[in-house]
N, C-alpha and C positions, 0 to 999 in steps of 0.2 A: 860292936861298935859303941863308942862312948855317944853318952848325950849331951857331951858339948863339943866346941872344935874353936882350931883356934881362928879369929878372923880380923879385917880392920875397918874397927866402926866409927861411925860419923854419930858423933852425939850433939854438934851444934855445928853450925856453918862457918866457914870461913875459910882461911889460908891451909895450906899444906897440913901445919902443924896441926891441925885437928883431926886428924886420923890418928886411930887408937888402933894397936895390935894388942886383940884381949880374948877372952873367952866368951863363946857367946854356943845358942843353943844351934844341935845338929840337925838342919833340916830335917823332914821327912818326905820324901817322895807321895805325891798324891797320885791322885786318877790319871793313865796316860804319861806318867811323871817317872824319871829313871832318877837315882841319885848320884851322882857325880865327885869320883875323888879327884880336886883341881889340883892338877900339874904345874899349869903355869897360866894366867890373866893378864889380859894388855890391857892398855889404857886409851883410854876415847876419849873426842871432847865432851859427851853426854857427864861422865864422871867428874870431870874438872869442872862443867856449869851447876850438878847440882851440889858436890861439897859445899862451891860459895854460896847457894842457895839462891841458884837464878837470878841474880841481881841484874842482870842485864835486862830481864824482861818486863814488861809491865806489871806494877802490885798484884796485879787479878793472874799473871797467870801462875807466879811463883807459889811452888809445893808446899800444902798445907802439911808439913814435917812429922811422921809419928818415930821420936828419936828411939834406940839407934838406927841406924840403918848401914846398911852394904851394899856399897858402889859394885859399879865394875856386871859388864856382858860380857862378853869375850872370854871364854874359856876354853882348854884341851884337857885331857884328862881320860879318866876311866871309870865304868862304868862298876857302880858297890852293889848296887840293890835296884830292885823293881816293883814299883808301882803296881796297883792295881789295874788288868786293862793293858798295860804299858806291853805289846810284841813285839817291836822294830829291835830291839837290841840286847843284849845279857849282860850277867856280869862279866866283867873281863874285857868286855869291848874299850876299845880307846875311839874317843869322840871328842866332836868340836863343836862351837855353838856360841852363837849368838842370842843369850837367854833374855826371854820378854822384853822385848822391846820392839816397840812404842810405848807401851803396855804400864809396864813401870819407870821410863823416864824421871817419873817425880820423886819415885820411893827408893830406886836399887834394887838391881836386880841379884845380888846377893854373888856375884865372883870373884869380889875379893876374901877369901877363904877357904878352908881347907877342903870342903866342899859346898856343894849347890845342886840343885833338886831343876832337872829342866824336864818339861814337855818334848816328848819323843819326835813330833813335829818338828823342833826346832832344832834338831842333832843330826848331824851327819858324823860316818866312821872318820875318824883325823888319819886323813891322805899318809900313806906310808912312807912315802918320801920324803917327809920334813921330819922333823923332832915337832915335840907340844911348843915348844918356845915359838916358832915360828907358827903354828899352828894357834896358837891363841893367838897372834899376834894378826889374825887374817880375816876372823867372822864380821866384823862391820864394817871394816876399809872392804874388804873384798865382795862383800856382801852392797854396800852403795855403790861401789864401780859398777857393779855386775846389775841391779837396779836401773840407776837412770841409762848404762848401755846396751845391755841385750835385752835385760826381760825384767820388768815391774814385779813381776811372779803374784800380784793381789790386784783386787779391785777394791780394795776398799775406797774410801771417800779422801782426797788428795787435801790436806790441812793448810797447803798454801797455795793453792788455784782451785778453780772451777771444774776444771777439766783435768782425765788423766793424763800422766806423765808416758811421752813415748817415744823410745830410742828411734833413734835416726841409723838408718844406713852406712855404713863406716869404709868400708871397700874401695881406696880407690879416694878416701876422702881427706882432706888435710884436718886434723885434731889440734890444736891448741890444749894444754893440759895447765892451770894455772895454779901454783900449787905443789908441784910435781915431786918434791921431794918429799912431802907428807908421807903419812898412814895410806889417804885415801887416794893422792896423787899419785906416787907412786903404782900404785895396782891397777887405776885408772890409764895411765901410760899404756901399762903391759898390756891389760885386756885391748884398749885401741889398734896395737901392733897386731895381735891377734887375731883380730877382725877386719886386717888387709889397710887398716889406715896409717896418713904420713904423719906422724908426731911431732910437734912443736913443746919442748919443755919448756916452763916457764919456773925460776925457783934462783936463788943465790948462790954465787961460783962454785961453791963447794958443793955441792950437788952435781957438778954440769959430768965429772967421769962416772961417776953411778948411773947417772939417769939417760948417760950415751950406751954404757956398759946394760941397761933395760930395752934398749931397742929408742932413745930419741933421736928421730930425722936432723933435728935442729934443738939450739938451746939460746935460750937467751936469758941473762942474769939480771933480772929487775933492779938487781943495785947501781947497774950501772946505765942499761937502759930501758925504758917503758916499755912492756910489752904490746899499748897498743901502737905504738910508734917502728916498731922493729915486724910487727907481722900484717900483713895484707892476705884477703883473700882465702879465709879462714874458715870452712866449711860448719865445724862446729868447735867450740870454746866451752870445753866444761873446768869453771871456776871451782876450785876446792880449799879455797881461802876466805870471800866473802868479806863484810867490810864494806869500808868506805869505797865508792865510786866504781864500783861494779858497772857501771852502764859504758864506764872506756869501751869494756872489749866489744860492746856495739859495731865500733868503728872499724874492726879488722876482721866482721864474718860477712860474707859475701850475701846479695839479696836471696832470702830463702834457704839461709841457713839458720843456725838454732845457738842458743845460748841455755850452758844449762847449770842451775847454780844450785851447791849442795848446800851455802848455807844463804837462801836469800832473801834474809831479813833485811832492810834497809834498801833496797833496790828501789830506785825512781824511774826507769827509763822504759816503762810501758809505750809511752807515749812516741817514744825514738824509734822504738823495737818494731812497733807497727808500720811506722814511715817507713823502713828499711826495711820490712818485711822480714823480720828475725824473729823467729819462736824464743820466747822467754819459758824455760819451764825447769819445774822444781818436783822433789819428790820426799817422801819419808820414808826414810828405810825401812824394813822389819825382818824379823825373826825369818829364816826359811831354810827349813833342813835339806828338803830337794833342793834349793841351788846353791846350796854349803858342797854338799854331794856332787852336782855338775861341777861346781866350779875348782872343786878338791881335785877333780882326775886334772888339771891343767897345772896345778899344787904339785900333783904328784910327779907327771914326766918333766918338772921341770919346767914347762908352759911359762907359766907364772912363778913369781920367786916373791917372799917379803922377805923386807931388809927390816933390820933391828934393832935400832938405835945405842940401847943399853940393855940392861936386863938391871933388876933389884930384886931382893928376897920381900915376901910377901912382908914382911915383919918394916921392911923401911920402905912403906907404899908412900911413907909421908916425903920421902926424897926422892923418891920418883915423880911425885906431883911436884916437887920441887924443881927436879929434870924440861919438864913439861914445862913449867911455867917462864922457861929461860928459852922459849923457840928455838930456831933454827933445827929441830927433829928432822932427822931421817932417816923413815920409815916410823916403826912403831917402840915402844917402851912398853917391857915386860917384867908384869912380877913372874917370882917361882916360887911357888907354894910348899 
């Protein structure tokens, strides 16, 4: 194996165009660490906040930068070499993974490239039933539905509440999905369906036959009208959009239902939440090979499906943020390495 490989680095912040496809050194697998030949990498919002260099968030908390660096979690792939320590897998395996994160947020988790060095924790075998495309296209959409729905899978300390984050009951229950035609929406829908709940999509016309063709009870197209205005009676509202006046959907979950926002910076409506007796609750994703693993056999029979917006060659990762940057996504955007 050569001691470089090819990848696309981020040498200074900004727009699309500052991704570089260049040569850069070949990981090496540490302690517990398999090394990874990438197939194909999807795109998150993690990736597109820290190109631009967190601009959005307060001076103190954006990334002290050690340039270059590589974007991108979300990988499929197959397994080159092995770590010291490292038992769960050989080579030859083909695997999926959502690699460190939380962890490295600021720096890059290195999957935009030819390969990447993951912690054996963090890899499950890639479901036989998809291709790698769809398969990188799955670990952190699928990975935060599967989080704030069924199961946290950690205790660690919650970064935006007090308390931990804890799935509600679905069975039986009406879901608001706001969002739906996203990465994270989208697989949010499914898994809801799957859990006995009645789907309300929320997302723009052209989404509304995909996200009926996912299992949505109902749709409603915000462009035309409000979703707090169009739904009553709404058991739980989990927002995959985030944004300005998050506290609307207050107004259409029923007393002692829950609100659950994946991204919810800028939220005011504590104060409402508790008059109406609605749980406001938030979580942080992470890394987890076991519910990679559960959530792959639902991947596999078909359960669950991710849709794919476009695909790019790793080499034009700079037009695929480009992609990204022009919304209306549905589902996920993938490179192929």
């Amino acid at each position: 194996m050569n001691d470089t490989m090819k990848a696309v680095l981020l040498r200074e912040f900004g727009g699309p165009d500052v991704l570089r496809y260049e040569e850069a050194p070949t990981p090496i697998p540490q302690r517990n660490e398999v090394l990874v030949r990438v197939h194909a990498a999807s795109l998150n919002p993690p990736d597109l906040y820290l190109r631009d260099g967190y601009r959005a968030l307060p001076p103190a908390w954006r990334p002290d930068a050690r340039f270059p660096l590589i974007l991108g979690t979300d990988v499929s792939g197959e397994v080159i070499a092995v770590g010291d320590s490292a038992s769960r897998f050989s080579v030859g395996d083909e695997v999926y993974s959502m690699v460190r994160f939380p962890e490295d947020v600021m720096t890059g988790s290195g999957a935009y490239a030819q390969f990447v060095r993951v912690h054996e924790d963090e890899l499950a075998f890639k479901p036989q039933g998809i291709d790698h495309v769809q398969a990188a296209g799955a670990p952190m959409s699928l990975l935060t539905a599967w989080q704030f729905l069924i199961d946290p899978g950690h205790d660690a300390p919650n970064p935006f509440q007090a308390f931990r984050h804890a799935p509600v009951p679905l069975k039986g229950k009406t879901v608001l999905v706001n969002g739906a035609g996203g990465g994270v929406g989208h697989l949010a829908l499914q898994v809801a369906k799957w859990q006995g709940a009645r789907v309300i999509a929320v997302a723009s016309g052209k989404h509304e036959n995909l996200l009926r063709e996912l299992g949505a009870d109902a749709f409603i197209d915000y462009t035309k009208t409000a979703a707090d205005a169009a739904a009553t009676d709404v058991d739980l509202v989990i927002d995959a959009v985030g944004g300005e006046n998050m506290e609307r959907f207050l107004r259409v979950i029923k007393p002692g239902g829950a609100l659950f926002l994946v991204n919810p910076l800028g939220f005011c409506g504590h104060e409402e939440a508790a008059h109406r007796t609605v749980t406001v609750s938030s979580t942080q994703v992470r890394s987890n090979g076991t519910q990679l693993a559960e959530a792959g056999r639902l991947l596999d029979d078909g359960t669950l499906r991710v849709v794919i917006d476009s695909t790019f060659a790793l080499a034009q990762a700079a037009d695929a943020h480009h992609r990204a940057s022009q919304g209306g996504i549905q589902g996920k955007i993938v490179l192929i390495a």
